[in-house]
DOKELO-370953 format. One record per residue: residue number from 1; x, y, z of N, C-alpha, C, O in turn. Coordinates in pm, whole numbers, plus 50000, padded with zeros to 5 digits. Example, Ala and Ser with C-alpha at 12.3 -4.5 7.8 and 13.67 -1.06 7.14 Angstrom:
residues 2
[1; [51319; 49431; 50780]; [51230; 49550; 50780]; [51320; 49670; 50780]; [51424; 49668; 50846]] [2; [51285; 49775; 50708]; [51367; 49894; 50714]; [51290; 50003; 50787]; [51341; 50114; 50804]] 
//
This chain:
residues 158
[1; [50085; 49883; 50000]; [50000; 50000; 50000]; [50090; 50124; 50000]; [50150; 50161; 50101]] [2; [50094; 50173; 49904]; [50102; 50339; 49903]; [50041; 50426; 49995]; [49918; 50424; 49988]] [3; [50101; 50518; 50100]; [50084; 50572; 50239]; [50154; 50736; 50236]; [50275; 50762; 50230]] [4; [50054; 50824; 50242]; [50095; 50973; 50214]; [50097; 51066; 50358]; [49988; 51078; 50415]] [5; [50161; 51101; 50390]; [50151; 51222; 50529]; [50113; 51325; 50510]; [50177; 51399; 50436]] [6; [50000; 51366; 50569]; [49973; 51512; 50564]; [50068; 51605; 50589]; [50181; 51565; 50619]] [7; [50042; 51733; 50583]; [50179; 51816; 50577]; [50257; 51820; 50735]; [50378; 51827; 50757]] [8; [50161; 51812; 50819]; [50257; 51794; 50944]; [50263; 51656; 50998]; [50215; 51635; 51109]] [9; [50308; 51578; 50942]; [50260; 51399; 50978]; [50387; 51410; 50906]; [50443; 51478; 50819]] [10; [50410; 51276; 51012]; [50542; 51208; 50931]; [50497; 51027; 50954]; [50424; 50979; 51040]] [11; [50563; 50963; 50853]; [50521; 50793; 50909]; [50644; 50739; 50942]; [50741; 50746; 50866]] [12; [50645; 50680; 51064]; [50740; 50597; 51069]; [50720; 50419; 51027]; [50644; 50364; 51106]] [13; [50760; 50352; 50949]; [50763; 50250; 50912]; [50899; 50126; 50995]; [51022; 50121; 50985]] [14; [50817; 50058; 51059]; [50932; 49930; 51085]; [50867; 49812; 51017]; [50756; 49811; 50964]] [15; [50977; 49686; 51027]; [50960; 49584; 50975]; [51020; 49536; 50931]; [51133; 49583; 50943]] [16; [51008; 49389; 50830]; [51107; 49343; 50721]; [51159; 49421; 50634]; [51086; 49488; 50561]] [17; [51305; 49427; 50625]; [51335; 49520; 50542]; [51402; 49671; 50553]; [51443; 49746; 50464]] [18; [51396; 49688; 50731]; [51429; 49824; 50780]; [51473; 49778; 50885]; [51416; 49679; 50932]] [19; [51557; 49821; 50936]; [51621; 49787; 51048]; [51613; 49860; 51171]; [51610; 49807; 51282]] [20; [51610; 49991; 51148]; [51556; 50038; 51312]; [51417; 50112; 51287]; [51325; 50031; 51292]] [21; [51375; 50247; 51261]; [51264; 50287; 51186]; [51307; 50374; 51066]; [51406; 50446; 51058]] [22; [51227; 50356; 50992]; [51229; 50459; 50815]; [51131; 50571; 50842]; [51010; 50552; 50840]] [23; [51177; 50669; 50865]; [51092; 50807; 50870]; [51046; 50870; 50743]; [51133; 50938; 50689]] [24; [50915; 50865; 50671]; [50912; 50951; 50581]; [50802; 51028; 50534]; [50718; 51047; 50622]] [25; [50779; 51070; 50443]; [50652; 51183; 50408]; [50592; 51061; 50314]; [50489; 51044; 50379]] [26; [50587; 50998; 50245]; [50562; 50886; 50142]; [50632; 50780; 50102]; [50745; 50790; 50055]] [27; [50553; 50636; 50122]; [50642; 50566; 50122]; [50581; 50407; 50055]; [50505; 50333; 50116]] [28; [50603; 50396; 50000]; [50485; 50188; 50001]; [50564; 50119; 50121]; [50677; 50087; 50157]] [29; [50454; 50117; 50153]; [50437; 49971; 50328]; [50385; 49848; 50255]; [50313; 49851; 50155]] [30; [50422; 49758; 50306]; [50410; 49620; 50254]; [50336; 49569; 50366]; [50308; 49631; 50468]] [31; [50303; 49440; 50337]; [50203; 49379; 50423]; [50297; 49321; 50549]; [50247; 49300; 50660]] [32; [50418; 49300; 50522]; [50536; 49241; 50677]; [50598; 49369; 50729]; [50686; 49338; 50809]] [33; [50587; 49514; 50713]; [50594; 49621; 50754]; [50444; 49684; 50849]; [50325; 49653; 50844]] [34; [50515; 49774; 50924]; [50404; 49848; 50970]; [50418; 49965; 50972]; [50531; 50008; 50996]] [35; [50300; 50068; 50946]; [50292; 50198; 50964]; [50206; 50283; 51054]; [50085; 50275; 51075]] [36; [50323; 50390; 51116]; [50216; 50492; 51206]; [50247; 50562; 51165]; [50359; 50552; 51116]] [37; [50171; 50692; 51150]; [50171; 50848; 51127]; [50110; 50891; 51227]; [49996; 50867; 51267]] [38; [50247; 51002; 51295]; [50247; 51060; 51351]; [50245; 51216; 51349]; [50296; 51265; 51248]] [39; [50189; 51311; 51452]; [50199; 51455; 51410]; [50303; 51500; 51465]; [50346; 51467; 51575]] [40; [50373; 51620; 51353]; [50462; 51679; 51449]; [50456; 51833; 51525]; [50533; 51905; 51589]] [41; [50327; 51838; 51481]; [50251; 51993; 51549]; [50292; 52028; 51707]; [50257; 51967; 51808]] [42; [50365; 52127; 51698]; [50379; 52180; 51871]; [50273; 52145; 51904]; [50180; 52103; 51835]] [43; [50285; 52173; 52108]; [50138; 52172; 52164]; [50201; 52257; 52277]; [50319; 52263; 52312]] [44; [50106; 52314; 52321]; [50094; 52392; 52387]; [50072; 52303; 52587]; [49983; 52225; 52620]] [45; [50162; 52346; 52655]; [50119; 52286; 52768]; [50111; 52362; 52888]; [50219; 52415; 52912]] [46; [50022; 52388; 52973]; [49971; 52444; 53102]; [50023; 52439; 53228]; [50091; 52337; 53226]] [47; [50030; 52474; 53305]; [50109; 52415; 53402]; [50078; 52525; 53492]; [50051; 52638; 53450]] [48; [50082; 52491; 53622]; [50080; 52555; 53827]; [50181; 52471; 53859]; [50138; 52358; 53882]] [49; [50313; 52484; 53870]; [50426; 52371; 53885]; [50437; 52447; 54086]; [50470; 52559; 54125]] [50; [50403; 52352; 54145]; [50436; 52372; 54307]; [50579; 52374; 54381]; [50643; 52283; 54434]] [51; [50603; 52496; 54365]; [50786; 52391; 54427]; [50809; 52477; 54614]; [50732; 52538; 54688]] [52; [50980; 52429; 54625]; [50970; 52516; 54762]; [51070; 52562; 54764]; [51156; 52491; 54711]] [53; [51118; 52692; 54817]; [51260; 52680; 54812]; [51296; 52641; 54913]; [51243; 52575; 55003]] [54; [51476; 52723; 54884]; [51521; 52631; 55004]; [51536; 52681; 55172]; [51618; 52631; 55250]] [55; [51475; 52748; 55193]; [51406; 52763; 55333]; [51255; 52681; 55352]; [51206; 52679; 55465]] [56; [51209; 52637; 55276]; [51088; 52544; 55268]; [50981; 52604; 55273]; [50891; 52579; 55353]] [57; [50979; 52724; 55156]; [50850; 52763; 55166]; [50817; 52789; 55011]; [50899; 52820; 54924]] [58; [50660; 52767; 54994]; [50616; 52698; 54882]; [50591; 52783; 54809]; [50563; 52889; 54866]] [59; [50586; 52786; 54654]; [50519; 52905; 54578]; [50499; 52825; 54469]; [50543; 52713; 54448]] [60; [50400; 52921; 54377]; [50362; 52828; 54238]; [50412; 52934; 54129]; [50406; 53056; 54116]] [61; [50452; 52853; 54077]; [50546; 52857; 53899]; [50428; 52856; 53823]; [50398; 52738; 53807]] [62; [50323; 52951; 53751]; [50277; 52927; 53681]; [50292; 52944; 53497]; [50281; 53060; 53459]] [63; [50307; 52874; 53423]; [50359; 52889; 53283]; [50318; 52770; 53177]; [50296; 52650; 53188]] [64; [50320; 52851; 53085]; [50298; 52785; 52948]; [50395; 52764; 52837]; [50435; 52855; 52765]] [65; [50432; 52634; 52826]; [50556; 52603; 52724]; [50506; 52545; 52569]; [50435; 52446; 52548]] [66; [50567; 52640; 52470]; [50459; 52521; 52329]; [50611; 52421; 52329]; [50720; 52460; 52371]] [67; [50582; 52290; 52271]; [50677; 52229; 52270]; [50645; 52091; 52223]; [50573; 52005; 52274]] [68; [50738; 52088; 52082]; [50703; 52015; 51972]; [50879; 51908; 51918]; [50994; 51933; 51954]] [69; [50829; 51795; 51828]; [50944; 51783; 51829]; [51024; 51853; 51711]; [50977; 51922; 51621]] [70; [51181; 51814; 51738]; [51290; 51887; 51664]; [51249; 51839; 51509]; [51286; 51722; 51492]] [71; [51192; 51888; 51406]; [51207; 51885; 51299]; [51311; 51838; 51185]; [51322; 51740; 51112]] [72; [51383; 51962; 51209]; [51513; 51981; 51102]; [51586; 51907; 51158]; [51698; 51901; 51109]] [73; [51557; 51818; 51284]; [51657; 51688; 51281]; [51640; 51596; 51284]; [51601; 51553; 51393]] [74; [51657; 51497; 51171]; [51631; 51374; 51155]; [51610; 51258; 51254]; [51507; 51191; 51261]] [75; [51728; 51239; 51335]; [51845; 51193; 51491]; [51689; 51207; 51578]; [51631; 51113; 51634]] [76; [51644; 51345; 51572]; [51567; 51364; 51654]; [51445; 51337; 51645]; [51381; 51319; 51749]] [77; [51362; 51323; 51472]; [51248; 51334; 51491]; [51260; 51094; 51491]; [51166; 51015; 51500]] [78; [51425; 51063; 51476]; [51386; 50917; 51536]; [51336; 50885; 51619]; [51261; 50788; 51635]] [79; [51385; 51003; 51722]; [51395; 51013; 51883]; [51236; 50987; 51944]; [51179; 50893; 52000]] [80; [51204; 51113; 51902]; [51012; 51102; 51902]; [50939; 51020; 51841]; [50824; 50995; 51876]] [81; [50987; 50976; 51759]; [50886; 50791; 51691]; [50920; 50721; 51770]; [50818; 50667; 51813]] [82; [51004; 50684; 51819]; [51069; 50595; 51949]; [50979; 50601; 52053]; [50924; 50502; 52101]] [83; [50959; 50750; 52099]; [50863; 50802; 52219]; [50720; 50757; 52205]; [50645; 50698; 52283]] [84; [50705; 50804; 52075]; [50501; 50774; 52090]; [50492; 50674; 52003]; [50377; 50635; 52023]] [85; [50544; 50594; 51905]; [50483; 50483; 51888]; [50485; 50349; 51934]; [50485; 50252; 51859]] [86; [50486; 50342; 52108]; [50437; 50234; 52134]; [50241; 50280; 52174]; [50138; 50212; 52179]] [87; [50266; 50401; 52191]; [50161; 50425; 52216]; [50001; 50539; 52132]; [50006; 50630; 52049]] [88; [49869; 50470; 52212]; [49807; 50513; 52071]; [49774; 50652; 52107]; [49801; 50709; 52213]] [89; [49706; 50701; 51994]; [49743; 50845; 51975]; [49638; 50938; 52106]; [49677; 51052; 52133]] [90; [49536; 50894; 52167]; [49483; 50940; 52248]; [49521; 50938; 52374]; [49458; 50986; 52468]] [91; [49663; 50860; 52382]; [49764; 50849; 52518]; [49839; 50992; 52541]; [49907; 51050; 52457]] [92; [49812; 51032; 52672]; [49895; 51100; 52766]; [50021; 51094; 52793]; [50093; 51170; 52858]] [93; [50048; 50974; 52726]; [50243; 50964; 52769]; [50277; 51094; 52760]; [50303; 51164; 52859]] [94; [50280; 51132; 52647]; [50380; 51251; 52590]; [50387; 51392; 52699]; [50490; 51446; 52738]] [95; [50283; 51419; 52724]; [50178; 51529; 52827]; [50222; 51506; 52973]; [50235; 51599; 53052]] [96; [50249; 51352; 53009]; [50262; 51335; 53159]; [50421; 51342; 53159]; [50480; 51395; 53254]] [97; [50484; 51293; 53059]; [50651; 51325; 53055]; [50714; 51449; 53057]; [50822; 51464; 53115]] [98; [50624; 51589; 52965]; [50685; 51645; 52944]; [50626; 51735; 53071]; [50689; 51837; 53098]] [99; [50520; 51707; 53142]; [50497; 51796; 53268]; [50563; 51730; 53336]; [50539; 51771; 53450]] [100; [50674; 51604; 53347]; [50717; 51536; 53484]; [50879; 51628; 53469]; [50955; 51659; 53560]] [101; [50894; 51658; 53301]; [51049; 51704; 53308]; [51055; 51841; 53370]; [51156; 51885; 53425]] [102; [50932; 51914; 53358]; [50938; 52049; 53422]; [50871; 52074; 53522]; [50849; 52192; 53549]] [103; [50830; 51987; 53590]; [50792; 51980; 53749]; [50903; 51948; 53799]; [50943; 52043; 53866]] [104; [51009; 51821; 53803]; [51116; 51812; 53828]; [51207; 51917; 53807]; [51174; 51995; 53897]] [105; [51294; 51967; 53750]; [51356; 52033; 53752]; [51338; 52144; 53776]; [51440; 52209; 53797]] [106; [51212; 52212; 53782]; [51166; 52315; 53851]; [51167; 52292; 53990]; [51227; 52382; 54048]] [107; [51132; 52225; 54048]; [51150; 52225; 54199]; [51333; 52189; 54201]; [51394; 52294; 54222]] [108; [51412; 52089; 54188]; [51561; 52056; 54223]; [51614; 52235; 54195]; [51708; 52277; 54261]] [109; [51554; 52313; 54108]; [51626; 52436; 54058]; [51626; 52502; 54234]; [51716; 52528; 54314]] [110; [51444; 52511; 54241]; [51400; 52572; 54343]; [51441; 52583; 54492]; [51449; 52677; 54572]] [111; [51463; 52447; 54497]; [51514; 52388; 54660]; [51647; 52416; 54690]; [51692; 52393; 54802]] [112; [51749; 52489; 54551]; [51880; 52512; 54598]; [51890; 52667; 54600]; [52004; 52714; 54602]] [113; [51774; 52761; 54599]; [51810; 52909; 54574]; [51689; 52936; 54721]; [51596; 52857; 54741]] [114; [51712; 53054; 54807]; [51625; 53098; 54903]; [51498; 53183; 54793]; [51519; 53196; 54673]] [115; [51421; 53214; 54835]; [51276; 53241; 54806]; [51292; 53451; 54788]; [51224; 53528; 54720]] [116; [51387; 53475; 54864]; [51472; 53599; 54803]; [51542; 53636; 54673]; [51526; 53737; 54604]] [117; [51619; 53539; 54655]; [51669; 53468; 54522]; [51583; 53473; 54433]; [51558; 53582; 54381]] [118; [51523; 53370; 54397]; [51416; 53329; 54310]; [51327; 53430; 54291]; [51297; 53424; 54172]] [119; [51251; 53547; 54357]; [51158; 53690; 54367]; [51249; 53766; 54275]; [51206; 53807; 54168]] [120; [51392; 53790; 54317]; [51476; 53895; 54255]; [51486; 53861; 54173]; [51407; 53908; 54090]] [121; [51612; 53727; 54108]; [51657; 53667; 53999]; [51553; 53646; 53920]; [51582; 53554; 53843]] [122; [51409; 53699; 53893]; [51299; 53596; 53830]; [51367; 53581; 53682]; [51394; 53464; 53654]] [123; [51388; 53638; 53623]; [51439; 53628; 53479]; [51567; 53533; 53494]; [51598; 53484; 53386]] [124; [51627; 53506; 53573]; [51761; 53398; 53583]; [51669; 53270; 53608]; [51670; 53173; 53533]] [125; [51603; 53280; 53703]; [51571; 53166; 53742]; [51451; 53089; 53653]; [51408; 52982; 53697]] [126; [51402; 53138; 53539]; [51326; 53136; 53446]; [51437; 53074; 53358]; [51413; 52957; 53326]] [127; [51506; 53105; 53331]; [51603; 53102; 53190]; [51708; 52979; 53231]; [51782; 52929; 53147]] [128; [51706; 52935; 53378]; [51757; 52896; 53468]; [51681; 52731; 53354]; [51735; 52647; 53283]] [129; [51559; 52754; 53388]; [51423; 52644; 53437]; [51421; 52619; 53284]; [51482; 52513; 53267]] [130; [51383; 52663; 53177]; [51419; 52655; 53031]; [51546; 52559; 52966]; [51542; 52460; 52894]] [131; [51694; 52658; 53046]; [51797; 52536; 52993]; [51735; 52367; 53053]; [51729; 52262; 52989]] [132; [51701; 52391; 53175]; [51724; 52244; 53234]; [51627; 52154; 53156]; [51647; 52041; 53113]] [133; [51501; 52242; 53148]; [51426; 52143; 53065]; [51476; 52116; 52954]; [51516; 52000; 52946]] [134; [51491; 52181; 52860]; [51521; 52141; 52733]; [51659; 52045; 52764]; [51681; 51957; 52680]] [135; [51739; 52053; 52860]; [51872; 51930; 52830]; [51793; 51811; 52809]; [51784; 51739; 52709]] [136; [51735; 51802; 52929]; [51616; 51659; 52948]; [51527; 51641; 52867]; [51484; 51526; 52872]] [137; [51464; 51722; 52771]; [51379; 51760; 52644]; [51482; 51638; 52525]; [51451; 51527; 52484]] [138; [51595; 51713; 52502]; [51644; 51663; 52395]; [51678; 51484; 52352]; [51684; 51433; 52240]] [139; [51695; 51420; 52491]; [51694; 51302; 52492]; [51590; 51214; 52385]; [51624; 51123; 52310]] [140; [51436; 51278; 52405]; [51287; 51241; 52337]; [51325; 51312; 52213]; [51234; 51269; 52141]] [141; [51386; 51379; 52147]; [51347; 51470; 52008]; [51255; 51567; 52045]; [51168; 51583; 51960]] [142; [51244; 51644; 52156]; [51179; 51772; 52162]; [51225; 51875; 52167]; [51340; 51842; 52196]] [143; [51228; 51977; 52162]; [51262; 52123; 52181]; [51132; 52177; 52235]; [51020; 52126; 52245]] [144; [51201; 52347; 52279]; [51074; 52413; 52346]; [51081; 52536; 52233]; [51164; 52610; 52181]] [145; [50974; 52515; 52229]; [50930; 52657; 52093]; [50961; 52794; 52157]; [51054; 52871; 52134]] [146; [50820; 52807; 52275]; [50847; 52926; 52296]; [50768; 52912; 52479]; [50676; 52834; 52504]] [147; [50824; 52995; 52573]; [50800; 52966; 52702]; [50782; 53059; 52778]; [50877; 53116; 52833]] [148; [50628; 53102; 52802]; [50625; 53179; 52890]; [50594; 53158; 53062]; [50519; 53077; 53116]] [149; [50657; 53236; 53107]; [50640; 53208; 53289]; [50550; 53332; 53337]; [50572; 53450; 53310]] [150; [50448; 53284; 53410]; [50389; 53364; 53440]; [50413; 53448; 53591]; [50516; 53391; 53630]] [151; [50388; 53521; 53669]; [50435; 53602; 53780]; [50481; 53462; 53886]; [50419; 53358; 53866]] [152; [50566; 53463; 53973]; [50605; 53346; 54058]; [50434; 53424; 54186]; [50382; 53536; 54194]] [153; [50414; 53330; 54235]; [50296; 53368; 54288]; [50345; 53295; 54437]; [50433; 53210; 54431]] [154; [50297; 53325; 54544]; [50310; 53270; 54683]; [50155; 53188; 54742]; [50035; 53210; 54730]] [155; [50240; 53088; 54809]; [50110; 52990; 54819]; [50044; 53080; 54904]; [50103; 53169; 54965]] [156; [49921; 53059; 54911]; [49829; 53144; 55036]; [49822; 53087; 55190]; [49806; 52967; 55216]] [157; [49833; 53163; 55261]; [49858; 53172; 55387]; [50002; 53128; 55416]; [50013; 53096; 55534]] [158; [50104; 53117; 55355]; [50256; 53132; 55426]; [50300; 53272; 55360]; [50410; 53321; 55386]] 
//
């Protein structure tokens, strides 16, 4: 069967005949092959990330990251067929990973700077929270498009 990708779809093909996966825009799949098409459309993700610093007091990180995978790299968009095709397309994997990489590292950032720090530095500690994700980003074939942080806010009543 002859198999076409829409303009933001890519298929990855395994099987007889390919040895790790064949990434492409069009391709004939055979009947001992298999095919998924996948999107590679950013998405946009939400987030109240809870952290504490390091005097132990709590505040919320609120921000929105779009974050899609790396395109213009091949290496990478392997990376992300790797990621979501064990799973089907109405799965959360992708969503619960990429809020676990910036809940994590948002708090380890958090717990080593005082709550003085973090108020003043907000633009360091933002830009801080960005590198870390994206190191841990790049492993999957993602990048972060574009990332905004919204005011650091203090939990209520401390």
């Amino acid at each position: 069967m002859y198999k076409v990708a829409r303009a933001s779809e890519y298929l990855a093909i395994t099987g007889a005949g390919i040895e790790d996966i064949k990434l492409a825009k069009k391709s004939w799949v055979f009947p001992w092959q298999s095919c998924t098409v996948f999107d590679v459309s950013p998405v946009n993700y939400t987030f109240k990330v809870q952290a504490m610093s390091a005097e132990k007091l709590p505040f919320v990180l609120p921000a929105v990251f779009t974050i899609g995978p790396r395109v213009e790299d091949s290496e990478a968009l392997i990376l992300y067929a790797r990621l979501i095709s064990p799973h089907d397309k109405q799965s959360n994997h992708v969503n619960e990973l990429v809020e676990g990489v910036i809940e994590g590292e948002t708090r380890v950032l958090a717990a080593s700077m005082t709550m003085e720090e973090i108020f003043k530095g907000t633009k360091e500690f933002k830009k801080e929270v960005f590198d870390k994700v994206q190191i841990e980003l790049n492993q999957f074939g993602l990048i972060i498009y574009n990332a905004n942080v919204k005011q650091l806010v203090d939990v209520p009543g401390h």
